[in-house]
C-alpha positions as CSV (number, residue, x, y, z in Angstrom):
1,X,8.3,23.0,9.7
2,X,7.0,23.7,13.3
3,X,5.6,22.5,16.5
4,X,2.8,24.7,15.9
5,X,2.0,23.7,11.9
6,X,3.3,19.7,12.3
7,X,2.3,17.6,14.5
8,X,4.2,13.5,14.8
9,X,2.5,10.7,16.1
10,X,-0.9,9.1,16.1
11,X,-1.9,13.0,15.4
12,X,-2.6,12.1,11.9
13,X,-4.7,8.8,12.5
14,X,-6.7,10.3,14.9
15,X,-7.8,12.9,12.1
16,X,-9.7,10.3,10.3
17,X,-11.1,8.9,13.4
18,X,-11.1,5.9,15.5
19,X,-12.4,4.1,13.3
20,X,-9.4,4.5,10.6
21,X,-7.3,3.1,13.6
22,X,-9.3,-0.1,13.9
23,X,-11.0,-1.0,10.7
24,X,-14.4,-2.5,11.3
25,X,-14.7,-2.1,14.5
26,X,-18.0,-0.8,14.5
27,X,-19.2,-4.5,13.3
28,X,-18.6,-7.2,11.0
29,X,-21.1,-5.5,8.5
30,X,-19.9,-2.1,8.7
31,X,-17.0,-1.3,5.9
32,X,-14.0,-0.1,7.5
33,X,-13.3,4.1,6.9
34,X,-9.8,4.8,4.7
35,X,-6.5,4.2,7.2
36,X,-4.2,6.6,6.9
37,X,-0.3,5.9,7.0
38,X,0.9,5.4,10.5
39,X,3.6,7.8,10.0
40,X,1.8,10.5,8.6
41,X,1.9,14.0,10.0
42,X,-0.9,16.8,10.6
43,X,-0.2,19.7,8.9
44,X,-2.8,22.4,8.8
45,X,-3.1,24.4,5.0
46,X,-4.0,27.6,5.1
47,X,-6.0,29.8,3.0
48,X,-3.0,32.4,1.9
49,X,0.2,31.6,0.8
50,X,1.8,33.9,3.0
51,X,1.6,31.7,5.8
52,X,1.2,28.0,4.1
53,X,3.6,25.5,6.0
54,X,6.2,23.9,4.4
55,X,6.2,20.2,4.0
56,X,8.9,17.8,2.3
57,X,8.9,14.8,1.0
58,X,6.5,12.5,3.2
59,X,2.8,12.1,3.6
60,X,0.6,14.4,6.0
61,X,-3.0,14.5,7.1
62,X,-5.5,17.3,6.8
63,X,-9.6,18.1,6.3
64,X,-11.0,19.6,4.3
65,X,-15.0,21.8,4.2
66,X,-16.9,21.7,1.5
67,X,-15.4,24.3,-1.2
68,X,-12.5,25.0,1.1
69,X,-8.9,25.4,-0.6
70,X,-5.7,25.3,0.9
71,X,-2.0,25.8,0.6
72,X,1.2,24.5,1.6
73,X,4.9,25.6,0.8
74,X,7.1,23.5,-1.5
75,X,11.2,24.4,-2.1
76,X,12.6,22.8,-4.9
77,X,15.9,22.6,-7.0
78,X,15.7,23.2,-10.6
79,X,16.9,19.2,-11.8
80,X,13.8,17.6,-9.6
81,X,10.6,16.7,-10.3
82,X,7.5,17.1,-7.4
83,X,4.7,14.8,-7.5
84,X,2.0,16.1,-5.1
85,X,-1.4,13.8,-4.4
86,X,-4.5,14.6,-2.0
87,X,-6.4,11.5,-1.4
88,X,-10.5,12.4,0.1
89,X,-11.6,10.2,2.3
90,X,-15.3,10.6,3.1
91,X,-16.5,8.0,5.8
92,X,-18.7,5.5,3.8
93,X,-22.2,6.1,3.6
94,X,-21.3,10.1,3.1
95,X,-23.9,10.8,0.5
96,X,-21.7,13.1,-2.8
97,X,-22.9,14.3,-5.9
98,X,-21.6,12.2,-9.1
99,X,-19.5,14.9,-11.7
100,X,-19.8,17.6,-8.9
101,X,-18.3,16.5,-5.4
102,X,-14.3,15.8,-6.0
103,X,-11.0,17.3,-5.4
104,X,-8.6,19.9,-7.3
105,X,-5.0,19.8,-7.0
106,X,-2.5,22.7,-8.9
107,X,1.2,23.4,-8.1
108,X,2.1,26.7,-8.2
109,X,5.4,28.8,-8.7
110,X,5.5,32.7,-6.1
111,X,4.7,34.6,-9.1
112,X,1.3,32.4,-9.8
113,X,2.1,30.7,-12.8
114,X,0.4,27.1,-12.3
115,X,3.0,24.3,-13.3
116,X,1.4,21.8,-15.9
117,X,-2.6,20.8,-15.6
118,X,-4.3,20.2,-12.4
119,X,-5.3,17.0,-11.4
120,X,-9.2,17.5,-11.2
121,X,-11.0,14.3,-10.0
122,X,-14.9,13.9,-9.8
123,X,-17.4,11.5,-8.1
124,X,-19.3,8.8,-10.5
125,X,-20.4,6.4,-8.5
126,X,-24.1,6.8,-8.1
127,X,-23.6,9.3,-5.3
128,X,-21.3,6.8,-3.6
129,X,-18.3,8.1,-1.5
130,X,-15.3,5.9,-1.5
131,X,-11.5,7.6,-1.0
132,X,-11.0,9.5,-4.6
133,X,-7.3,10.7,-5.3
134,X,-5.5,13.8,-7.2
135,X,-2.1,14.8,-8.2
136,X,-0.5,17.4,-9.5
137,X,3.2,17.9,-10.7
138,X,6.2,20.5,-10.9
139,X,7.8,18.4,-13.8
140,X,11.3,19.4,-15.2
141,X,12.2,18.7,-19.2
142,X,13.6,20.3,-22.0
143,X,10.1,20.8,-23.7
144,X,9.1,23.1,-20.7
145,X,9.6,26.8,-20.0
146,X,7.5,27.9,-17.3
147,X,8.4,26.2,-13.5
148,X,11.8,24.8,-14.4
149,X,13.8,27.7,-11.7
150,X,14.5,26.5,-8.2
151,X,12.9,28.7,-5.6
152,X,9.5,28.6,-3.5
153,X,6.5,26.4,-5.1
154,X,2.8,26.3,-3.6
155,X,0.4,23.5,-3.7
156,X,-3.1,24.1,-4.0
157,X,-5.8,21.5,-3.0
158,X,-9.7,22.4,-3.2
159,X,-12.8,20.3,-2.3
160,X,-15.4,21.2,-4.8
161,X,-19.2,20.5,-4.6
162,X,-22.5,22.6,-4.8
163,X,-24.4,23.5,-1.4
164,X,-26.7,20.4,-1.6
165,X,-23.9,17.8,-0.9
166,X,-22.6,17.0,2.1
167,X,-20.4,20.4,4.2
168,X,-19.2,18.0,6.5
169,X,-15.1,18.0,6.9
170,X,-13.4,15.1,5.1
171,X,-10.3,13.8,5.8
172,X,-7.3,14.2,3.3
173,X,-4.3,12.5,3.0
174,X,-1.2,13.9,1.2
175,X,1.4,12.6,-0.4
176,X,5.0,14.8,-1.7
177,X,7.3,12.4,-4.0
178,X,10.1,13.7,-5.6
179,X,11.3,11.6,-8.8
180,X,15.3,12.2,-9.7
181,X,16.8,13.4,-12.7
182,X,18.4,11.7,-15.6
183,X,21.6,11.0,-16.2
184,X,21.3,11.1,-20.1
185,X,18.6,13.0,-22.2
186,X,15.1,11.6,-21.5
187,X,13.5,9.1,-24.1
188,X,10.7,10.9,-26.5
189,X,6.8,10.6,-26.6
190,X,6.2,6.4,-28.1
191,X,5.6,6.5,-31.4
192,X,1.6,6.3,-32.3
193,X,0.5,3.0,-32.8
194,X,3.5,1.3,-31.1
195,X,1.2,-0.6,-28.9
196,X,-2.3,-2.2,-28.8
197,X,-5.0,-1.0,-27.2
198,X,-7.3,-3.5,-28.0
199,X,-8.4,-5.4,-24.7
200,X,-7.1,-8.7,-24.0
201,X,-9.0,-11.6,-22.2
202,X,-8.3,-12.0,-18.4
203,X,-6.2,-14.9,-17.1
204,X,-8.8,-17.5,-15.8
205,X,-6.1,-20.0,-15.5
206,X,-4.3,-21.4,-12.5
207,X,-5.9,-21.9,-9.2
208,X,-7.2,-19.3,-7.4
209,X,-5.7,-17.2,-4.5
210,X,-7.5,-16.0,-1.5
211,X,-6.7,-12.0,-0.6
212,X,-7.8,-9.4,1.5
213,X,-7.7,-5.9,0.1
214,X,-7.1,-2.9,2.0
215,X,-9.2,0.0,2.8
216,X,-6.4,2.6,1.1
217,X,-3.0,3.2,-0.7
218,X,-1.2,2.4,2.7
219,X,-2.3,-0.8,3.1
220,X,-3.4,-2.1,0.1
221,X,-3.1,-5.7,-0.5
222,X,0.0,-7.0,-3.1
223,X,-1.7,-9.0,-6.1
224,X,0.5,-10.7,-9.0
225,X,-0.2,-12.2,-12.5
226,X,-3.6,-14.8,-11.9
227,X,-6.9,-14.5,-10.1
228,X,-7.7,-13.6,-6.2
229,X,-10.7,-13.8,-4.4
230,X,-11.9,-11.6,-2.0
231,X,-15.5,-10.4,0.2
232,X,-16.7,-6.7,-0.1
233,X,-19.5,-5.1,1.6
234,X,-21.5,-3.0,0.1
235,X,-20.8,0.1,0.5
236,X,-17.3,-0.6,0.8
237,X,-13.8,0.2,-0.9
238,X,-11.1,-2.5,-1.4
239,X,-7.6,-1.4,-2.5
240,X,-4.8,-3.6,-4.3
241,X,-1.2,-2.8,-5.8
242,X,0.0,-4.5,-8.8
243,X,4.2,-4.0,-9.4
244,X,4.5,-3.1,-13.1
245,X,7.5,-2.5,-14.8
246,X,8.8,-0.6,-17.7
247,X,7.3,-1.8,-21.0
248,X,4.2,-3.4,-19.6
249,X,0.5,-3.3,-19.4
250,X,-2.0,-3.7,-16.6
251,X,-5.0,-5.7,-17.8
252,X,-7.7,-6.1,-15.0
253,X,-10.9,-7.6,-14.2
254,X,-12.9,-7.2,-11.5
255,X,-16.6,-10.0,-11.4
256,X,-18.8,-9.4,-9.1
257,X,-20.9,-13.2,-8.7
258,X,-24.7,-13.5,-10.0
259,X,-26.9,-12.9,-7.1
260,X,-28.6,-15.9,-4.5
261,X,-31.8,-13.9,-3.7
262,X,-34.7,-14.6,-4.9
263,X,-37.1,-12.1,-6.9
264,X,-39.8,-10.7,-5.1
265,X,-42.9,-8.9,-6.1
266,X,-42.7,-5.0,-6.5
267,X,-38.9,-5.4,-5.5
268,X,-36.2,-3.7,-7.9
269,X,-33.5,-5.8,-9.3
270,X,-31.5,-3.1,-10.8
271,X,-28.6,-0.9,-9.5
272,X,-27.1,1.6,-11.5
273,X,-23.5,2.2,-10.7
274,X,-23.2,-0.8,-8.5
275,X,-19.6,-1.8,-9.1
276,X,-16.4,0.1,-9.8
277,X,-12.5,-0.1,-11.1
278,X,-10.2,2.6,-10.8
279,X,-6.5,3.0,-11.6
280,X,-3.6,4.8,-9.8
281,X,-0.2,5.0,-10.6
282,X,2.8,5.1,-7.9
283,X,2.4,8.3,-7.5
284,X,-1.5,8.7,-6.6
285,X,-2.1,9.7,-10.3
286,X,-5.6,8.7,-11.5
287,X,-5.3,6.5,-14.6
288,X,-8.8,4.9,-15.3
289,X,-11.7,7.3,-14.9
290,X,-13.1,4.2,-12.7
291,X,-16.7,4.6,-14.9
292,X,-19.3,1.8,-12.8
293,X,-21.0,-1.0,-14.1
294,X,-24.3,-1.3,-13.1
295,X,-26.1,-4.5,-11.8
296,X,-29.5,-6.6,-12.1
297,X,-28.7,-10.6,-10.3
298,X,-26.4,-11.7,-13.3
299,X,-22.6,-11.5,-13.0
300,X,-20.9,-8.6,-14.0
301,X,-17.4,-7.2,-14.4
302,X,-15.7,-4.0,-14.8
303,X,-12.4,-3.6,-17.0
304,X,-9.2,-2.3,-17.5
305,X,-6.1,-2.1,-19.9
306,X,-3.5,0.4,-19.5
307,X,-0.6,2.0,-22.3
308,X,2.5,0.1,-21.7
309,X,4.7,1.5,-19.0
310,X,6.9,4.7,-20.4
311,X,8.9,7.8,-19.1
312,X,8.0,9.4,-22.9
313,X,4.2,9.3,-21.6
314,X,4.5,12.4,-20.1
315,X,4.6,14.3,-23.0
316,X,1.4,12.6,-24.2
317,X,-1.8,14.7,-23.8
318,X,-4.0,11.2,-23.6
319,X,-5.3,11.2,-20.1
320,X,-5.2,7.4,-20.1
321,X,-1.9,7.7,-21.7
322,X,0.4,10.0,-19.8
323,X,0.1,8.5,-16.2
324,X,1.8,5.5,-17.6
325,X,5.2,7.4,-17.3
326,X,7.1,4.9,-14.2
327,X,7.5,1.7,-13.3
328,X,6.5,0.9,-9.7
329,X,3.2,-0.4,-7.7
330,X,0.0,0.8,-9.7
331,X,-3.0,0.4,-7.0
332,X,-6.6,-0.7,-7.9
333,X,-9.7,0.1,-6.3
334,X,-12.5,-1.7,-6.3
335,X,-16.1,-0.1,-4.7
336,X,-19.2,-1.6,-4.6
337,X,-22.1,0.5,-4.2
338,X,-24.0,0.4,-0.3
339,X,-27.6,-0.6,-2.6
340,X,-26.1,-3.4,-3.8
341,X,-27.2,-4.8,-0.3
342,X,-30.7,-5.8,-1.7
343,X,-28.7,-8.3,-3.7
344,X,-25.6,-9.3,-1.5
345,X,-26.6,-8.3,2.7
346,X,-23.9,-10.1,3.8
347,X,-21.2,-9.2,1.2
348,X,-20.3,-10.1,-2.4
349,X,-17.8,-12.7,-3.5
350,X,-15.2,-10.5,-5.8
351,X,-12.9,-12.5,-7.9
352,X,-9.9,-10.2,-9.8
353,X,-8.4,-11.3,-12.2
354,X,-4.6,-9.7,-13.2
355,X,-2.5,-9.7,-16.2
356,X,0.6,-8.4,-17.3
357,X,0.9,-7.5,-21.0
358,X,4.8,-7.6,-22.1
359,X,8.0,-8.6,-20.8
360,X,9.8,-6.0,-18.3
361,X,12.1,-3.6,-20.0
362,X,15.2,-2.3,-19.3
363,X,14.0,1.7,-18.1
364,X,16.0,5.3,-18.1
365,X,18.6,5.8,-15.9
366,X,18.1,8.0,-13.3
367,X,20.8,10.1,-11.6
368,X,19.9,9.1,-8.1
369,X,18.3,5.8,-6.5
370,X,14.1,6.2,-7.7
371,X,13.0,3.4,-5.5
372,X,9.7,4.4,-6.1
373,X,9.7,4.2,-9.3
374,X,10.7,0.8,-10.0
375,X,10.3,-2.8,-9.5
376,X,12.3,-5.3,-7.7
377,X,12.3,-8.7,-7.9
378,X,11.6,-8.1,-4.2
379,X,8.3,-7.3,-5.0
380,X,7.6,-9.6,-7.3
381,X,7.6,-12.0,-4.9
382,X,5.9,-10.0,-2.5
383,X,2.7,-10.2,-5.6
384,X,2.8,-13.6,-5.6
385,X,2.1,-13.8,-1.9
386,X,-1.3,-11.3,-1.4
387,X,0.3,-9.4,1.4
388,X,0.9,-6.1,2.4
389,X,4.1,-4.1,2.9
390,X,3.2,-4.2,6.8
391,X,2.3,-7.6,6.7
392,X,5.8,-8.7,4.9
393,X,7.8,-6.8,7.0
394,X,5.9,-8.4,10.2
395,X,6.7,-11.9,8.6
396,X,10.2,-11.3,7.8
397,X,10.7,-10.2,11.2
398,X,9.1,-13.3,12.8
399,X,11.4,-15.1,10.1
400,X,14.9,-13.4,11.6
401,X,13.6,-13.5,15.1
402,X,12.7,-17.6,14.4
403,X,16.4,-18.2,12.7
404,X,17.9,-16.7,15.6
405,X,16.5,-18.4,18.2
406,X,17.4,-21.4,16.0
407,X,21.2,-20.7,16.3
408,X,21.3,-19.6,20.2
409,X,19.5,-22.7,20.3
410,X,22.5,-24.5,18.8
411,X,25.2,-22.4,20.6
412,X,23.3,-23.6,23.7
413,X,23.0,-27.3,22.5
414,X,26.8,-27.5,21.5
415,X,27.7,-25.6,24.9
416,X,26.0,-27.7,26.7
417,X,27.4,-31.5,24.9
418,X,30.7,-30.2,25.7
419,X,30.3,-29.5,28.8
420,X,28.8,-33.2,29.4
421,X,31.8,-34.6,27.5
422,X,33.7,-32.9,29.7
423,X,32.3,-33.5,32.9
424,X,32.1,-37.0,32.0
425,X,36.4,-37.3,31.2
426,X,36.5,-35.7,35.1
427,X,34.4,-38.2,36.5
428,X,36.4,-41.2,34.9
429,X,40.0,-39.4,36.0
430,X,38.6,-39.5,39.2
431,X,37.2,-43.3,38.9
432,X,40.2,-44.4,38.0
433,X,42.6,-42.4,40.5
434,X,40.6,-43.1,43.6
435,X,40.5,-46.8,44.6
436,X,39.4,-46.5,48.6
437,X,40.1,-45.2,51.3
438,X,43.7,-46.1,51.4
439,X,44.6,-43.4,48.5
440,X,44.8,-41.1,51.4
441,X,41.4,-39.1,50.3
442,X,38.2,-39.7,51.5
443,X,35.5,-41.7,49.5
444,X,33.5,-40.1,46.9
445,X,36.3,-37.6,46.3
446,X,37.1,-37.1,42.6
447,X,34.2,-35.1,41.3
448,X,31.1,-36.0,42.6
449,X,29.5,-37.4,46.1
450,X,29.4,-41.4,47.3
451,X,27.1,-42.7,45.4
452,X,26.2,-40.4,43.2
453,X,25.9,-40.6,39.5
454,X,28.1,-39.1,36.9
455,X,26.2,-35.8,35.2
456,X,25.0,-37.8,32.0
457,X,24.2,-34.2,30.2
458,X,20.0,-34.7,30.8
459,X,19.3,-31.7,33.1
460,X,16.7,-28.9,32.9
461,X,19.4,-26.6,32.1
462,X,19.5,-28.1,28.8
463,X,15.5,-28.7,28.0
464,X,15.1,-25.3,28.4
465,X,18.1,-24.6,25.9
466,X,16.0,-26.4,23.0
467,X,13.1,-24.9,24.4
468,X,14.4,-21.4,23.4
469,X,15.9,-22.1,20.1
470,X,11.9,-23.4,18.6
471,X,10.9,-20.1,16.4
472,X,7.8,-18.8,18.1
């Protein structure tokens, strides 16, 4: 990793524009553009492998032209598997074609041979961009021959599209996860008709929670068990994370409200593709093809039920099956398309609605700490609250700041009532030793001036000392 190839800092930010920086800051009514992590790196893929850079485990920035494919470097051990995703992030209002315009991901060993199935993700939101992920894995197991060796590995992301869409650069985001071995020998494919896929009801219990989704992966919004309300522009992307552990099901709903306006002559009332749901798993892995509902003024919702979380999903050859293989945060993403405007110019009221099918289960052992892939009850709180990870971390840091300010606070308070105490037993001594004149010392000795009075502990010194112990 070089100087030249990697570069720290806002570099990466500043590759998806200001406006990633500061989302919205082109206007109230203007959705925000896809924020990329603060920490990620530019790296810059290049068309051969002979002179791809080399990336570990972290999450980098690139672009990417239209039909442009590049590479970067992987080393890996032979007890390891490499999760690889490329998130596009089009600015919204970048005009794709649906089934055409999308993204490619392979991983490749040095002699060629590509490692599993490539994580090929299309547009199909009524030529709508919104951010669109891929992933691709070097997966070790016993039911594997090819890509199991340690040595060099190559990932390979392509933008696809024909020459009529849009040959502007977008901005891609990846992501290199490594998930640990086993300690023991890893569970086998679940058992057909071990669970049911037959969609439940969404919660509409319990009062409602107000939340504010985010505009990515990074800064997606935390959402628990119940229903959350939030505003979406059209022509905008909202992201959530749900924490889902081993043995359970995701069962979402996301209602877009019946319409205000009224019908006017000779003025459409239909929008095809109007509102979408889509799946990730921790890893970036698409799990729900994210198909869009379309809308005419009456409430709608789009839908989602996942297979329980299991490490044997892997092996399964359902789509919607074999992304369900760890526990951890499984993001939503909710878009609403930009001519939905002719029904909500303002924004739409969006009320999700989350469930949780099954109690937690104990999962595999891993040989090494796979914090990724699972759930604490850390996070679980963190769900209940509609935060992000940012915003959580901010709070607990306001919280330890607050407490200790609270005990200096105290220190300064008991310092301070000692010191009166004290200064109050010197006063009397000296009251009581010095009766005039005649004690051979001059008046006023024994502490303090004639005619002052004793220190009675109510100085600034010690306003200011519960001043600095209030949290701010």
């Amino acid at each position: 990793m070089t100087r030249r190839t990697i570069r720290r800092g806002l570099a990466g930010p500043l590759a998806f524009g200001v406006l990633a920086l500061f989302p919205g800051a082109a206007g109230a009514a203007t959705p925000p553009t896809y924020a990329p992590a603060p920490d990620a790196e530019e790296v810059k893929g290049t068309s051969s492998t002979f002179d791809a850079p080399k990336i570990a485990p972290g999450l980098y920035t690139d672009s990417l032209e239209r039909g442009e494919e590049k590479r970067y470097q992987l080393t890996l051990d032979g007890r390891t598997t490499a999760y690889v995703s490329a998130v596009a992030a089009p600015p919204p209002g970048t005009e794709v074609e649906d089934y055409t315009d999308g993204l490619t991901v392979s991983v490749q060993d040095s002699s060629g041979t590509t490692c599993g199935s490539d994580g090929d993700v299309r547009y199909r939101g009524g030529r709508t961009a919104y951010p669109l992920a891929a992933y691709a894995a070097r997966r070790i197991g016993n039911d594997l021959s090819e890509c199991q060796h340690a040595g060099p590995y190559y990932v390979v992301v392509k933008r696809s599209g024909q020459a009529t869409a849009a040959s502007d650069r977008w901005p891609v985001e990846l992501r290199y996860m490594t998930e640990p071995a086993l300690k023991g020998p890893a569970p086998g494919e679940p058992g057909e008709g071990s669970w049911s896929s037959a969609t439940p009801a969404a919660p509409t219990g319990g009062a409602k929670k107000s939340v504010r989704g985010g505009t990515g992966f990074n800064d997606a919004a935390s959402v628990g068990k119940g229903q959350w309300t939030d505003r979406i522009l059209p022509g905008e992307t909202r992201f959530y994370r749900v924490p889902v552990d081993w043995g359970q099901q995701l069962n979402v709903s996301a209602e877009l409200p019946s319409s205000r306006r009224k019908e006017g002559v000779g003025v459409s009332t239909f929008v095809a593709n109007a509102f979408g749901l889509t799946a990730y798993n921790p890893a970036r892995g698409l799990v729900s093809a994210g198909d869009f509902v379309s809308y005419e003024g009456k409430q709608t919702e789009a839908r989602l039920f996942t297979a329980p979380v299991n490490y044997g999903n892997r092996l399964s050859d359902d789509e919607a099956v074999s992304p369900m293989r760890f526990a951890g945060w499984y993001y939503l993403e909710v878009s609403l398309n930009p001519d939905a405007a002719k029904f909500f110019k303002k924004g739409a009221d969006l009320t999700l609605r989350v469930d949780l099918k099954g109690a937690a289960k104990p999962g595999p052992q891993y040989a090494q700490p796979a914090a990724d892939f699972s759930v604490t009850p850390e996070d679980r709180e963190l769900a209940a609250t509609g935060r992000t990870a940012t915003e959580a971390e901010h709070a607990g840091h306001l919280r330890t700041v607050g407490f200790t300010g609270i005990g200096v606070g105290a220190l300064l308070l008991a310092g301070l009532g000692g010191w009166t105490v004290a200064a109050r037993r010197r006063a009397a001594a000296g009251a009581t030793a010095v009766t005039g004149p005649a004690a051979g010392a001059p008046a006023g000795r024994g502490g303090r001036a004639a005619g002052q009075q004793p220190y009675d502990g109510r100085s600034g010194s010690q306003n200011a000392g519960q001043e600095f112990g209030r949290p701010r």
